[in-house]
MARBA-3410 file (N, C-alpha, C, O; in Angstrom, 1 decimal):
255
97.6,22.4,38.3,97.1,23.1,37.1,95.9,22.3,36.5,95.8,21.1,36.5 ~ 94.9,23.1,36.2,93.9,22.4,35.6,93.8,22.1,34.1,93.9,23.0,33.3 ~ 93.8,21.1,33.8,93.9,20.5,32.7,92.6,20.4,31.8,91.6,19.7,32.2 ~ 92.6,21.0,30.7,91.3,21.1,29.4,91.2,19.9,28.4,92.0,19.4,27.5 ~ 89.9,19.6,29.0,89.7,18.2,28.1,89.3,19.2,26.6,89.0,20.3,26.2
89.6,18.0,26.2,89.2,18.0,24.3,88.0,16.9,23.9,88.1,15.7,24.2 ~ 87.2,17.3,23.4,85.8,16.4,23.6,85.5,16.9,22.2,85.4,18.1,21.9 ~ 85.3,15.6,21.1,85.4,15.5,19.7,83.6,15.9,19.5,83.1,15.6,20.6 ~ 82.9,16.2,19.0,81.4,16.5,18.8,81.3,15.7,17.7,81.7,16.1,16.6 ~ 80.6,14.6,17.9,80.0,13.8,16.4,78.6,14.6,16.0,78.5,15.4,16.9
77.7,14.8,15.3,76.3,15.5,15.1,75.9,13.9,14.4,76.8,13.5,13.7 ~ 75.3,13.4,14.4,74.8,12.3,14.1,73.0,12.7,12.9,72.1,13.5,13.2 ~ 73.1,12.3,12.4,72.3,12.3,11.1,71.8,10.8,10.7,72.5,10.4,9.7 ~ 70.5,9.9,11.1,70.4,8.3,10.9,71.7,7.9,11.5,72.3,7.9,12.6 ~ 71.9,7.5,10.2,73.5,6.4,10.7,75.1,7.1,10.4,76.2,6.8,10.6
74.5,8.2,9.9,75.6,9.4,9.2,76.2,10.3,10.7,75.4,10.6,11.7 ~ 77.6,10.7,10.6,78.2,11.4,11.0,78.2,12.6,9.7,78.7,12.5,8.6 ~ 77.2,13.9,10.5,77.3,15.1,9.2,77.9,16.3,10.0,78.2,16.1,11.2 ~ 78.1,17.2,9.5,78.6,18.5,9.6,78.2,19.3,8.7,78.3,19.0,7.5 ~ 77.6,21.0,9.0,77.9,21.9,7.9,77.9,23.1,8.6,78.7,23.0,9.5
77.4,24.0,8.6,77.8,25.5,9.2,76.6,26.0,9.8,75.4,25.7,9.5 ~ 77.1,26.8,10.9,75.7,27.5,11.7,74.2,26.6,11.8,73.0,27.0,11.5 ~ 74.9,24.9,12.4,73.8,23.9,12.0,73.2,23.7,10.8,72.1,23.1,10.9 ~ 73.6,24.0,9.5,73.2,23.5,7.8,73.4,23.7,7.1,73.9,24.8,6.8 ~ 72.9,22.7,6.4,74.0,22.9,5.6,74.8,21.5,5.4,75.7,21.3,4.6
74.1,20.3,6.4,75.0,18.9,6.8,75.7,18.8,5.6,75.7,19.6,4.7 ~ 76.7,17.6,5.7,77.7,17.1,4.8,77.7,15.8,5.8,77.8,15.8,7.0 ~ 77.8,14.3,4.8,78.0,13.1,5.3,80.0,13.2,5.7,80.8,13.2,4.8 ~ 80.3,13.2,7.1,81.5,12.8,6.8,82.4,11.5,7.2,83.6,11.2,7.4 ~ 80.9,10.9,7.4,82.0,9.4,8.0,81.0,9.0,8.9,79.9,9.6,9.2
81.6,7.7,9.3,81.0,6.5,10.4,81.1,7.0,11.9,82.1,7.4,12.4 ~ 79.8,7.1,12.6,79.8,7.4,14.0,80.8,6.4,14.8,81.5,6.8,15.7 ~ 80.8,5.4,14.4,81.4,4.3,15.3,82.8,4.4,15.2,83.6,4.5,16.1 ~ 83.2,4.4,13.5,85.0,4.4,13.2,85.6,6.0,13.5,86.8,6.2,13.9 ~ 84.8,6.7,13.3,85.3,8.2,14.0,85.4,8.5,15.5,86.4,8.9,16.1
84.3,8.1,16.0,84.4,7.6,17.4,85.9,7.1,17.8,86.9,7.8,18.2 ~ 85.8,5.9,17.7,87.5,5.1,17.7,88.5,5.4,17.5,89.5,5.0,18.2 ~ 88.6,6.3,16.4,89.8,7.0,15.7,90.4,8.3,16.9,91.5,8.4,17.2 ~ 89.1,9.1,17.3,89.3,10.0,18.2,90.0,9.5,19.7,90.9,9.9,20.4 ~ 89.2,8.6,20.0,89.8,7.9,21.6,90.9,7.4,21.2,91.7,7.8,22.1
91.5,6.8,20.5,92.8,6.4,19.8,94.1,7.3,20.0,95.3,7.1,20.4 ~ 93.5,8.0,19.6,94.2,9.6,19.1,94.1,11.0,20.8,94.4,12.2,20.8 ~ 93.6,10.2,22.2,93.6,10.7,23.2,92.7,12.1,23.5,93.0,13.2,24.0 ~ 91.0,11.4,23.0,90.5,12.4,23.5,90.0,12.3,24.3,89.7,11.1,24.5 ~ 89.4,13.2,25.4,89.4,12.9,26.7,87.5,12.5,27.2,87.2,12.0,28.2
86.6,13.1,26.0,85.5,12.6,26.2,84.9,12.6,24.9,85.6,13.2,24.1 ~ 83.8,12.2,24.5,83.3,12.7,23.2,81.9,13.3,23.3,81.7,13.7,24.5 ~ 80.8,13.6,22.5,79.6,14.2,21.9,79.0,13.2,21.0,79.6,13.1,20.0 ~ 77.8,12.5,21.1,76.8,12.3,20.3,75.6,13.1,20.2,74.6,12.8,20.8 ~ 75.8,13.8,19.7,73.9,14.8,19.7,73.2,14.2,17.7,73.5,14.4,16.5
72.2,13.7,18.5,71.3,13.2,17.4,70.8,14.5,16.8,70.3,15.1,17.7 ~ 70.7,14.9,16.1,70.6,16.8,15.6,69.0,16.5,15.1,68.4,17.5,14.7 ~ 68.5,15.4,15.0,67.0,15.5,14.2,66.1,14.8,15.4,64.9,15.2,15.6 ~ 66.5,14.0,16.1,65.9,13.6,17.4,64.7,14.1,18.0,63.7,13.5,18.4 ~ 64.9,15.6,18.1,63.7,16.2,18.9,62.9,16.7,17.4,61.8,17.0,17.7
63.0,17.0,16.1,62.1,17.4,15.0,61.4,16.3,14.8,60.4,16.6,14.3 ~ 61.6,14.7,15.0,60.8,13.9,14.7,60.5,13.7,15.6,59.9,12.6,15.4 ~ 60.5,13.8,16.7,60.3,12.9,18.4,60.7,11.6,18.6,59.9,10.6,18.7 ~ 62.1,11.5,18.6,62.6,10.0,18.4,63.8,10.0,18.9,64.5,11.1,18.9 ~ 64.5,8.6,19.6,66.0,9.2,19.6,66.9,7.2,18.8,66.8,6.0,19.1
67.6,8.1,17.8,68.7,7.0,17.1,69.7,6.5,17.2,70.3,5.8,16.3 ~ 70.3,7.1,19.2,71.3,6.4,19.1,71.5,5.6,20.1,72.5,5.3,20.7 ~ 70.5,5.3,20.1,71.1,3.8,21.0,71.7,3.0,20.7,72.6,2.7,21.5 ~ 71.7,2.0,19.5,72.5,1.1,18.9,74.0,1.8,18.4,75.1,1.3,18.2 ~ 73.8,2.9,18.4,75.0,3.7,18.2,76.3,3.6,19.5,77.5,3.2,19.4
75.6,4.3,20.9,76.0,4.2,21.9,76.4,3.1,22.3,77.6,3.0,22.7 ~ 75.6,1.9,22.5,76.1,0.5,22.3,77.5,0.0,22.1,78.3,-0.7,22.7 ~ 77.4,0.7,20.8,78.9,-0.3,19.9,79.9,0.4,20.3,81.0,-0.1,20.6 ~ 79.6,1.8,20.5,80.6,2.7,21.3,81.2,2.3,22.6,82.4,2.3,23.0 ~ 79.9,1.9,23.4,80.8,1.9,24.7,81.5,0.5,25.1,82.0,0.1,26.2
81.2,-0.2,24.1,81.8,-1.4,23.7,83.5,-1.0,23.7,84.2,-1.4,24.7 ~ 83.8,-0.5,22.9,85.4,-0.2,22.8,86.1,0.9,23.0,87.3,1.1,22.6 ~ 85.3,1.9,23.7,85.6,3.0,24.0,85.5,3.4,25.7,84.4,3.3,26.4 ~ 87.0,3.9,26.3,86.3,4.0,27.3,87.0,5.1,27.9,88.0,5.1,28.6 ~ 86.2,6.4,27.5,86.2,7.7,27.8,84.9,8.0,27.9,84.2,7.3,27.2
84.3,8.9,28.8,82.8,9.5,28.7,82.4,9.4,27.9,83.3,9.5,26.9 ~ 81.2,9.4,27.5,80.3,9.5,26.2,79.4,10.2,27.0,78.7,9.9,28.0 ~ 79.4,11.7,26.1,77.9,12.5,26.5,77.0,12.1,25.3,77.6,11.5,24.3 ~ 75.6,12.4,25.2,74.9,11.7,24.3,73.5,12.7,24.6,73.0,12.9,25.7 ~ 73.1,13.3,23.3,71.6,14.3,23.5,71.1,13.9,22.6,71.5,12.9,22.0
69.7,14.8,22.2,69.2,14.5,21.3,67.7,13.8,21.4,67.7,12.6,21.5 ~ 66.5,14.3,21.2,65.5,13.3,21.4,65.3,13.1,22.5,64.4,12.2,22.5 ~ 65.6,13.5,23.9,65.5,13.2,25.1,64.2,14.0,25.7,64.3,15.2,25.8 ~ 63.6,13.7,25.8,62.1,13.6,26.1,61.4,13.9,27.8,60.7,14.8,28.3 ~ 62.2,12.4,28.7,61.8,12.4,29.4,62.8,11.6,31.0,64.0,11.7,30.9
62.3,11.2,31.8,63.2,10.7,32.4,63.8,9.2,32.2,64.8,8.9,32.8 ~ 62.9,8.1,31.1,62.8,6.7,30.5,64.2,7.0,29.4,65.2,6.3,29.1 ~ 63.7,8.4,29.0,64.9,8.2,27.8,66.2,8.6,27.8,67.0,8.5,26.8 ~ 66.6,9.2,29.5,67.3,9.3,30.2,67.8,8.1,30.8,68.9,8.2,31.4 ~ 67.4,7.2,30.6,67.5,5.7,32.0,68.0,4.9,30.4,69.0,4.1,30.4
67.4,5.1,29.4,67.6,4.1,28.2,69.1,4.6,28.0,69.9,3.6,28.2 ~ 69.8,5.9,27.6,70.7,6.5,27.2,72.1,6.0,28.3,73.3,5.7,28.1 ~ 71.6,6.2,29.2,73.0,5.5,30.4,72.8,4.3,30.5,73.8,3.8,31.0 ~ 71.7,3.1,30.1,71.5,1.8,30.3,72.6,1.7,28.9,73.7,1.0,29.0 ~ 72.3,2.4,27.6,73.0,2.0,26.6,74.4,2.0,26.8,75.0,1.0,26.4
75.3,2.8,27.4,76.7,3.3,27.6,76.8,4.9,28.4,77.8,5.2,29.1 ~ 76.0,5.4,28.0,76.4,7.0,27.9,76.4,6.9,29.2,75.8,6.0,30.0 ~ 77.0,7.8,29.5,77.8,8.2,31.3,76.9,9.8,31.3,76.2,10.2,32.2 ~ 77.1,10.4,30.4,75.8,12.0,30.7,75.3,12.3,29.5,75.7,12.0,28.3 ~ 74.2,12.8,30.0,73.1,13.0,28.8,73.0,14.4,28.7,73.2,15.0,29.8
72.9,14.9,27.9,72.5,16.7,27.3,71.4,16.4,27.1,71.0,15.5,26.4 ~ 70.5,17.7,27.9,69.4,18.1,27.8,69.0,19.6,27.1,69.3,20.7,27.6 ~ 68.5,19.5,26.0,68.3,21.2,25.5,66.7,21.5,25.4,66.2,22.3,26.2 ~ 66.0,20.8,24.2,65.0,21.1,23.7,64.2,20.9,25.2,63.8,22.0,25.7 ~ 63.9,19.6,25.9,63.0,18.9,26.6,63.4,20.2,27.7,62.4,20.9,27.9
64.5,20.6,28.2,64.5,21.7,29.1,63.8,22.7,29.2,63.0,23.1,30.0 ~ 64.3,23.2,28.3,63.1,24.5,27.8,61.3,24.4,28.2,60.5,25.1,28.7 ~ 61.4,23.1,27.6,59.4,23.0,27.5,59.1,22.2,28.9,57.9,22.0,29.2 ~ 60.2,21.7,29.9,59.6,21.4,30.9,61.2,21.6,31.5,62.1,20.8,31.3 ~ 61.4,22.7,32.2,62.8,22.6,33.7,62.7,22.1,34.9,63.4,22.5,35.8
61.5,21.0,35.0,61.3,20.4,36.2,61.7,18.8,35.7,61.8,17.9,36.5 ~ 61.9,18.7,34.2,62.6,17.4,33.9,64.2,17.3,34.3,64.8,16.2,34.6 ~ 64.8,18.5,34.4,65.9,18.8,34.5,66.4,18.6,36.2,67.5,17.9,36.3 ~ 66.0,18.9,37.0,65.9,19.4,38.5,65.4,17.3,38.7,66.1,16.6,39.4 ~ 64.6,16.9,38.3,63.8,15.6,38.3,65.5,14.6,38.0,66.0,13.9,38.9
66.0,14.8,36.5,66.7,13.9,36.2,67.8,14.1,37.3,68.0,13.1,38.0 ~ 68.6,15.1,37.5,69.5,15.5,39.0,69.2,14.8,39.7,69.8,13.7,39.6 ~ 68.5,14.8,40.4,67.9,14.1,41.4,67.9,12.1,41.6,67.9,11.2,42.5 ~ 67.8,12.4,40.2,67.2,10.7,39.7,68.8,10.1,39.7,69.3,9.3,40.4 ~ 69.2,10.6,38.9,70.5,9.9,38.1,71.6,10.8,38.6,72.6,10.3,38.1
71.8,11.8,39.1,73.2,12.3,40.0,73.2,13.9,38.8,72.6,14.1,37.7 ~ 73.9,14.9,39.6,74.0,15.5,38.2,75.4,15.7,37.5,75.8,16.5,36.6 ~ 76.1,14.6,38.1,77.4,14.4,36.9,76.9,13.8,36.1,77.8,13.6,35.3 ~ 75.7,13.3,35.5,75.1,12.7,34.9,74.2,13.2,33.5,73.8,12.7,32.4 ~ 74.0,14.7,34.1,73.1,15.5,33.8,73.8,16.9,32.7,74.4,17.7,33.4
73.8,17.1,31.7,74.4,17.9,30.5,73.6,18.8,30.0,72.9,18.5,29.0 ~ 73.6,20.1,30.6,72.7,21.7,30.5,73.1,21.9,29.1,74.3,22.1,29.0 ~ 72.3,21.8,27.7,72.9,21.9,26.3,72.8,23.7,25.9,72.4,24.4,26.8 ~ 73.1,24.1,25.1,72.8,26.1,25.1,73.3,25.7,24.1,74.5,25.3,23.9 ~ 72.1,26.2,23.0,72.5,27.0,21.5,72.3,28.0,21.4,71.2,28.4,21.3
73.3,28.8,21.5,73.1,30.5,21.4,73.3,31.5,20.4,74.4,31.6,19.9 ~ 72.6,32.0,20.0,72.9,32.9,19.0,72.9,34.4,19.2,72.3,34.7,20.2 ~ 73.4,35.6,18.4,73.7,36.7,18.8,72.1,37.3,18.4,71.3,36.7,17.7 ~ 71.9,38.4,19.1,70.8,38.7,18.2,70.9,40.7,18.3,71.3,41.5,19.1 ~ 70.4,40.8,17.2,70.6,42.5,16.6,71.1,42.9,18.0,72.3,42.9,18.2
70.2,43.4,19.1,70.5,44.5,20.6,71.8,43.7,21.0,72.2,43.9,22.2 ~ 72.4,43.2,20.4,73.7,42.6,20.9,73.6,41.1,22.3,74.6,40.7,22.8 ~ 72.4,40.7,22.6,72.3,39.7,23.4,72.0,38.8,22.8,71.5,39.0,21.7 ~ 72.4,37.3,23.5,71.9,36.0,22.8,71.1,35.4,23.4,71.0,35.2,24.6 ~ 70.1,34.7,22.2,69.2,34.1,22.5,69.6,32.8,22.3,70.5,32.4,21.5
68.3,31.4,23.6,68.7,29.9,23.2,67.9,29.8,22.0,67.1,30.7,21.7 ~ 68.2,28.4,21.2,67.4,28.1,20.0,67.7,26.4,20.6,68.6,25.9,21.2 ~ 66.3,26.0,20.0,66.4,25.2,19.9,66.0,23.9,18.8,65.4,24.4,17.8 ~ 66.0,22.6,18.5,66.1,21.6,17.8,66.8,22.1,16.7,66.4,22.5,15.7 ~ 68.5,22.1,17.2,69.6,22.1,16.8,69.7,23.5,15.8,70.0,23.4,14.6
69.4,24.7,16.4,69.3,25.6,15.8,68.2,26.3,15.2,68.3,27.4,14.8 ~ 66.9,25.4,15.1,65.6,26.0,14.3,64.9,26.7,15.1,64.9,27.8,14.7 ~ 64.4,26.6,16.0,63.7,27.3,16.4,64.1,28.1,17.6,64.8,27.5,18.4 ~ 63.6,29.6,18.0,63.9,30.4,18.6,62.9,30.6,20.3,61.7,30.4,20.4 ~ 63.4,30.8,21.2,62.8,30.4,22.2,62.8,31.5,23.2,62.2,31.4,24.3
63.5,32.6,22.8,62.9,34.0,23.5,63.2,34.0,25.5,62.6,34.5,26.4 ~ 64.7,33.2,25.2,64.9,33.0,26.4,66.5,33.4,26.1,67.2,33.0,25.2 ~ 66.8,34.4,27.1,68.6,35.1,27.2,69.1,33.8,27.6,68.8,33.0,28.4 ~ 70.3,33.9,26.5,71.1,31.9,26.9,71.9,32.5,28.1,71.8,31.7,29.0 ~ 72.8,33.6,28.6,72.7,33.8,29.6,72.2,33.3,31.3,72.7,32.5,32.1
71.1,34.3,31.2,70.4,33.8,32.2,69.6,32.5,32.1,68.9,32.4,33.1 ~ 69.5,31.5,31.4,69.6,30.3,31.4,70.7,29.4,31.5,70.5,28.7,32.5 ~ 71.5,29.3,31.0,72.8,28.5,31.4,72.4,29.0,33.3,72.0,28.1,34.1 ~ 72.4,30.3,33.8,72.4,30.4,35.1,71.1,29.1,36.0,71.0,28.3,36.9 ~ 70.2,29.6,35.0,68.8,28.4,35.6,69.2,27.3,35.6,69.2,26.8,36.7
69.8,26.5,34.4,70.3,25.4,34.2,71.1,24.9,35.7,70.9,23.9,36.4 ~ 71.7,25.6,35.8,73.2,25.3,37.0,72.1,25.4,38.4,72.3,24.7,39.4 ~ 71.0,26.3,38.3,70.5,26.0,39.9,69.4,25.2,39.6,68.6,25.1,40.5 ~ 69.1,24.5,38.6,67.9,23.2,38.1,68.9,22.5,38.8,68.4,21.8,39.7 ~ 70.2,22.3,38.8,71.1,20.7,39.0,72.0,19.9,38.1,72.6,18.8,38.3
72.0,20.7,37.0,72.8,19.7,35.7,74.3,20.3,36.4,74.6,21.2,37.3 ~ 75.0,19.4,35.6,76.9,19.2,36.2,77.6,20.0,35.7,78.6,20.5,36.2 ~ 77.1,20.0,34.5,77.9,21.0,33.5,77.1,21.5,32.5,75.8,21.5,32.6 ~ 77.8,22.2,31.3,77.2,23.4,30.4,77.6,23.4,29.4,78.7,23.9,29.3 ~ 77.0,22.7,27.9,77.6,22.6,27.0,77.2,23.9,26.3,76.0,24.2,26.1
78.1,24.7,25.8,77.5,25.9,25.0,78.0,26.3,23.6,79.1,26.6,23.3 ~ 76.7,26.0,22.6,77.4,26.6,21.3,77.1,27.7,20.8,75.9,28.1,20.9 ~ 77.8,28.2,20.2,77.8,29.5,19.3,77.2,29.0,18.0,77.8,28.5,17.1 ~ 75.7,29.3,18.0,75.4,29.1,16.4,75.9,30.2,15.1,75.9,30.1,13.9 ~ 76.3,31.0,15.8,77.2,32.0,14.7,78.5,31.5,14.3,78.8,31.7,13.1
79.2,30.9,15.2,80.6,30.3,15.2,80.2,29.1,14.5,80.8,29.0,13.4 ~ 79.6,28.3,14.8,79.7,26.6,14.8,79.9,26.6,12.8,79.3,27.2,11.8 ~ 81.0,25.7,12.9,81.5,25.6,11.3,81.9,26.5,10.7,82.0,26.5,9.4 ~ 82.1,27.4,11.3,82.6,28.9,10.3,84.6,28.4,10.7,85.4,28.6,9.7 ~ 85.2,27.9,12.0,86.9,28.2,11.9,87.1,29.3,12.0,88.2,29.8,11.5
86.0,30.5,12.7,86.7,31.6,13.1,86.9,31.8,14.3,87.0,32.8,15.0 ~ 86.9,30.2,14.8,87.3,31.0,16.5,85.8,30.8,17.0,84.8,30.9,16.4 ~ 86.2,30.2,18.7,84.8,30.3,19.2,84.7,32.0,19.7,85.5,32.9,19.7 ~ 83.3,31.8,20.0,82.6,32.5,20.5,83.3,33.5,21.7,82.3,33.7,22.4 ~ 84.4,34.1,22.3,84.9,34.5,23.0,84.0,35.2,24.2,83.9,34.6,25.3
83.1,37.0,23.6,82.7,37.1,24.4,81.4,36.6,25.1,81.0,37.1,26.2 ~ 80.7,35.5,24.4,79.7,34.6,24.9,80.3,33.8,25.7,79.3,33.3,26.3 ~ 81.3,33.2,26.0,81.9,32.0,27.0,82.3,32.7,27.8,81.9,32.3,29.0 ~ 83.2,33.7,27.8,83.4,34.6,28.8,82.4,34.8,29.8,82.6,34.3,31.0 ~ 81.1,35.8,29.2,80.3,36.0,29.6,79.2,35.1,30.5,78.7,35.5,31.6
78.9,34.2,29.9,78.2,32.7,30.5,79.7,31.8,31.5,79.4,30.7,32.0 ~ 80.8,32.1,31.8,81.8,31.8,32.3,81.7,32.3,33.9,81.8,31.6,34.8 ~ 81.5,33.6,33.8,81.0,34.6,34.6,79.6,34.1,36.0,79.3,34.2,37.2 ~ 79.2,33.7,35.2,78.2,33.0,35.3,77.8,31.9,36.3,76.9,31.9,37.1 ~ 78.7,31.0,36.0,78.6,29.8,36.6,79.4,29.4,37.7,80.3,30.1,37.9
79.3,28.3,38.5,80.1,27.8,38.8,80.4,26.3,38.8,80.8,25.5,39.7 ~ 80.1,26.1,37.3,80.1,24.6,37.2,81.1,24.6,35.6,81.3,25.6,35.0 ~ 81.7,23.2,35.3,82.2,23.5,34.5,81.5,23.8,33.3,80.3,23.6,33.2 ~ 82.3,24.4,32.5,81.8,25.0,30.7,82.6,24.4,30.0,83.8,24.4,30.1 ~ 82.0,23.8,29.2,82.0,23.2,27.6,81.7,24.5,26.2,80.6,24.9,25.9
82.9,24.8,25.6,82.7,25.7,24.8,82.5,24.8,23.4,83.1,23.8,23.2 ~ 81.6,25.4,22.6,81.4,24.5,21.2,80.9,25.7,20.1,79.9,26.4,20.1 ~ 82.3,25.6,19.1,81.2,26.4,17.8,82.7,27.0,17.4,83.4,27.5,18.3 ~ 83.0,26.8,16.4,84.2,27.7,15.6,85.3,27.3,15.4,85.9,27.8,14.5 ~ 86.2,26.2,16.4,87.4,26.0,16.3,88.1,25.9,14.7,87.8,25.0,14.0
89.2,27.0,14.2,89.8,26.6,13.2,91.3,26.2,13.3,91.9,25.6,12.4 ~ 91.8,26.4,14.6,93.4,26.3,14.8,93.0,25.8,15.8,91.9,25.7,16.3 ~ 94.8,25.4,16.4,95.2,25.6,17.8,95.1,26.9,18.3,94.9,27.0,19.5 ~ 95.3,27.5,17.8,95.4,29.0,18.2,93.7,29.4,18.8,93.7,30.1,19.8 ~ 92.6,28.9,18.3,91.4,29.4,18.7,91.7,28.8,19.8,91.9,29.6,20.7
91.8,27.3,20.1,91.2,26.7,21.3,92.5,27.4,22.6,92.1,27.5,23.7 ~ 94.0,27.7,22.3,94.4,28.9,23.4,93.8,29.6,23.7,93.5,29.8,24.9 ~ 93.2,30.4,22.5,92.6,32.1,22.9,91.3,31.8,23.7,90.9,32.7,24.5 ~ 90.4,30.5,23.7,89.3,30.5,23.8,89.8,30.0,25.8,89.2,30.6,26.7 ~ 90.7,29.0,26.0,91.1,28.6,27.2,91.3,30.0,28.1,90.6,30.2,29.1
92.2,30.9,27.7,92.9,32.1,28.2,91.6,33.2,28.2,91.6,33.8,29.2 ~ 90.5,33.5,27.1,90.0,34.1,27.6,88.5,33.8,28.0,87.9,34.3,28.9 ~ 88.3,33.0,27.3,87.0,32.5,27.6,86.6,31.5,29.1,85.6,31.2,29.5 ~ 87.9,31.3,29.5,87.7,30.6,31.2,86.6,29.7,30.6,85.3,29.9,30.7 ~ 87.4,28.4,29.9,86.2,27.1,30.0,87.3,25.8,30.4,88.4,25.5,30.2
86.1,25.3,31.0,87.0,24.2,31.3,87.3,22.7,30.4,88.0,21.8,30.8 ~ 86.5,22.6,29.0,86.7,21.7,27.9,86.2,22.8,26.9,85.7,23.9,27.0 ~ 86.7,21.8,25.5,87.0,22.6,24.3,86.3,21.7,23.3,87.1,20.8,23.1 ~ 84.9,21.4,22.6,84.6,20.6,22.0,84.8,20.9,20.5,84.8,22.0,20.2 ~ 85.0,20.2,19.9,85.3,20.7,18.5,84.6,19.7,17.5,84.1,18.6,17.8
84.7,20.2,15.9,84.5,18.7,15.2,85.1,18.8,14.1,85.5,17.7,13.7 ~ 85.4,20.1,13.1,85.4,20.3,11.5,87.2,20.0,11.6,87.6,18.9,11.2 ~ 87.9,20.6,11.9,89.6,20.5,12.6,89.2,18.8,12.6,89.7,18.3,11.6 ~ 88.6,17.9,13.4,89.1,16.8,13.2,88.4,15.4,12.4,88.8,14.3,12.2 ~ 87.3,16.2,12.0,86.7,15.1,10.9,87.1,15.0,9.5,86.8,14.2,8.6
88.0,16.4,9.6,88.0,16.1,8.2,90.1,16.1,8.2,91.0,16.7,7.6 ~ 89.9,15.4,9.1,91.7,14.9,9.5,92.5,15.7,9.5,93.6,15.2,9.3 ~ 92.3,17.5,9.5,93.5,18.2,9.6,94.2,18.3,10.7,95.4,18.7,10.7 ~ 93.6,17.9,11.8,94.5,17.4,13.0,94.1,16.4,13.5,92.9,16.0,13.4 ~ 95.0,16.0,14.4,94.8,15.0,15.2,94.2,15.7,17.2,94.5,16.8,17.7
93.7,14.9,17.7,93.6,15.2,19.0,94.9,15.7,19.7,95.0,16.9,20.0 ~ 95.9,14.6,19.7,97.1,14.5,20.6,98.0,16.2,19.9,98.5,17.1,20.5 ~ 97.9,15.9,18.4,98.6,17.6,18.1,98.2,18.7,18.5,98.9,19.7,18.8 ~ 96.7,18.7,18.6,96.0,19.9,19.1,96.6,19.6,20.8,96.9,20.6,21.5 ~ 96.6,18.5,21.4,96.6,18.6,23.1,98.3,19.7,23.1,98.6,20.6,23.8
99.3,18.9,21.7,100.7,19.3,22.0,100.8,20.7,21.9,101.6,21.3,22.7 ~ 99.8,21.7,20.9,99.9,23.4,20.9,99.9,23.4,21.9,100.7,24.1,22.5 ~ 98.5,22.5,22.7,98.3,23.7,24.0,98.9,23.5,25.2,98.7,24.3,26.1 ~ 99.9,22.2,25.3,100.9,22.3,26.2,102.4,23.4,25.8,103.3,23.9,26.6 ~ 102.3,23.5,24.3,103.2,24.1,24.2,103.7,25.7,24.7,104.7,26.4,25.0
101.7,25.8,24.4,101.4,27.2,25.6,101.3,27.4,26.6,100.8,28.4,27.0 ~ 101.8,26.3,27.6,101.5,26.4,29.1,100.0,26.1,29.5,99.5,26.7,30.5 ~ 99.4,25.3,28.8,98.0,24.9,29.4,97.8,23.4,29.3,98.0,22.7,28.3 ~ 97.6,23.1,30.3,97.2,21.8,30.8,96.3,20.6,30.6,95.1,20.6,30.6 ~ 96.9,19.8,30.3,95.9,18.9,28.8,96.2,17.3,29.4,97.2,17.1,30.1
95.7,16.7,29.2,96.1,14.9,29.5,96.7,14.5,28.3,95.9,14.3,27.4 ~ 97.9,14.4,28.1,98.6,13.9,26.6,98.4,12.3,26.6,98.0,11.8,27.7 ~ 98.8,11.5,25.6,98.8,10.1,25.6,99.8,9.6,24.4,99.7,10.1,23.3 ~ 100.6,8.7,24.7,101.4,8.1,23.4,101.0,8.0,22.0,99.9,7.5,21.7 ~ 101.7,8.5,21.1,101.2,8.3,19.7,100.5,9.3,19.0,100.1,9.1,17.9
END
C-alpha cells in the first residue's frame, strides 16, 4: 500500500513564520525553527520552507534558516523561494535542503529547470504551481506567491514541468489556500491525470476528513498543510491516525 506523506508548509516572512488566506492577508504565527521541530517531533514526514517575498525583492532568506533546521531535523526539507538560478540552487542543498521548488524562475526561464535536473538529480528538483480558477472555468499559474498572473494553463504546465525533469509537483490552490474548505479536488484530480510523477496537494485543509476526500479523490501522493497545524488544532500523528483509521497508508510514529 502506498503510504501519504504529510508535509507541514512553513511560508516564511524575514524571520516570521506567517499565514493568511488566498496568500494575504499574513499573520505572524510563530518561529520557523521551533515549529519546524515541533512538527518532526510530532512525525512529519517532510516539510516546506517557501520564502513567500524572495522573488518580489530578488533575494533569498533562508539560508540561515535551513541551517539550524537541518541541524536537528532529519526529514526532507523542500525549500523555494527567491531561486533564481543554478548558484542558488547549489547554496540551498549546500545549506541542508534535500529539494528545492522552483516556480517564479521557471516560468521566466524552463531551461533553468531541465539545467538544474540535470545538474543536481531531479529528486532534487520541486515543479512549484500556484493555481487559480479563472471565470471560463480553467486555471491559471500565478506567480510571486500569488501576485502576479502569467497566462499560462497550470494544467498544461505541471505537464511541462514533469517533461523539463523536476521529481515532483507541488500544487496549490490559491482559492483554497487558508480558506479550511477542503483542497482543491477537481484541480488535483485533474493535474493527477496528468502526470506521472508524484503530486503534492497544497491549499484548504480544514479536517481530517479533507485530507481523506483529497487522498481518495484527488490521487496525490503527499498532503501539505499548515493552518490545522500552526495554530495547534491538530497534531501530525492525529491527523496520520484519521487516515489510517480510513484505510490509508501513512508512516505513524510513537507519541
Amino acid at each position: 500500500m502506498k503510504k501519504i506523506r504529510i508535509v507541514p508548509r512553513l511560508d516564511v516572512k524575514g524571520q516570521n513564520v506567517v499565514k493568511g488566506v488566498h496568500l494575504e492577508g499574513l499573520n505572524i504565527v510563530g518561529d520557523p525553527g521551533e515549529m519546524a521541530n515541533r512538527y518532526y517531533l510530532h512525525g512529519a514526514d517532510e516539510l516546506i520552507y517557501i520564502d513567500i517575498v524572495a522573488s518580489l525583492y530578488k533575494r533569498n532568506n533562508l539560508i540561515n534558516i535551513v541551517n539550524r533546521a537541518s541541524d536537528d531535523i532529519f526529514i526532507p526539507l523542500t525549500v523555494g523561494g527567491g531561486v533564481r538560478n543554478l548558484d542558488d540552487i547549489r547554496e540551498l542543498l549546500s545549506a541542508g535542503a534535500d529539494k528545492v521548488a522552483i516556480n517564479t524562475a521557471a516560468i521566466k526561464n524552463p531551461d533553468l529547470v531541465s539545467e538544474a535536473a540535470e545538474r543536481f538529480g531531479s529528486q532534487c528538483i520541486v515543479g512549484s504551481v500556484e493555481a487559480k480558477r479563472m471565470p471560463d472555468g480553467s486555471w491559471e499559474c500565478f506567480t510571486n506567491n500569488g501576485r502576479e498572473r502569467t497566462g499560462l494553463d497550470a494544467i498544461a504546465w505541471a505537464r511541462t514541468l514533469e517533461e523539463l525533469g523536476v521529481g515532483e509537483i507541488l500544487l496549490t490552490s490559491i482559492d483554497q489556500e487558508g480558506t479550511r474548505k477542503g483542497y482543491d479536488l477537481e484541480l488535483t484530480k485533474r493535474v493527477s491525470a496528468e502526470l506521472s510523477l508524484p503530486l503534492i496537494a497544497c491549499g484548504g485543509a480544514g479536517s481530517t476528513d479533507d485530507l481523506v476526500r483529497c487522498v481518495r479523490k484527488g490521487d496525490v501522493d503527499a498532503l501539505a498543510l499548515s493552518s490545522l497545524l500552526h495554530y495547534e488544532e491538530m497534531t501530525v500523528n492525529a491527523l496520520k491516525l484519521g487516515l489510517a483509521d480510513e484505510g490509508i497508508g501513512v508512516r505513524l510514529v510513537n507519541g
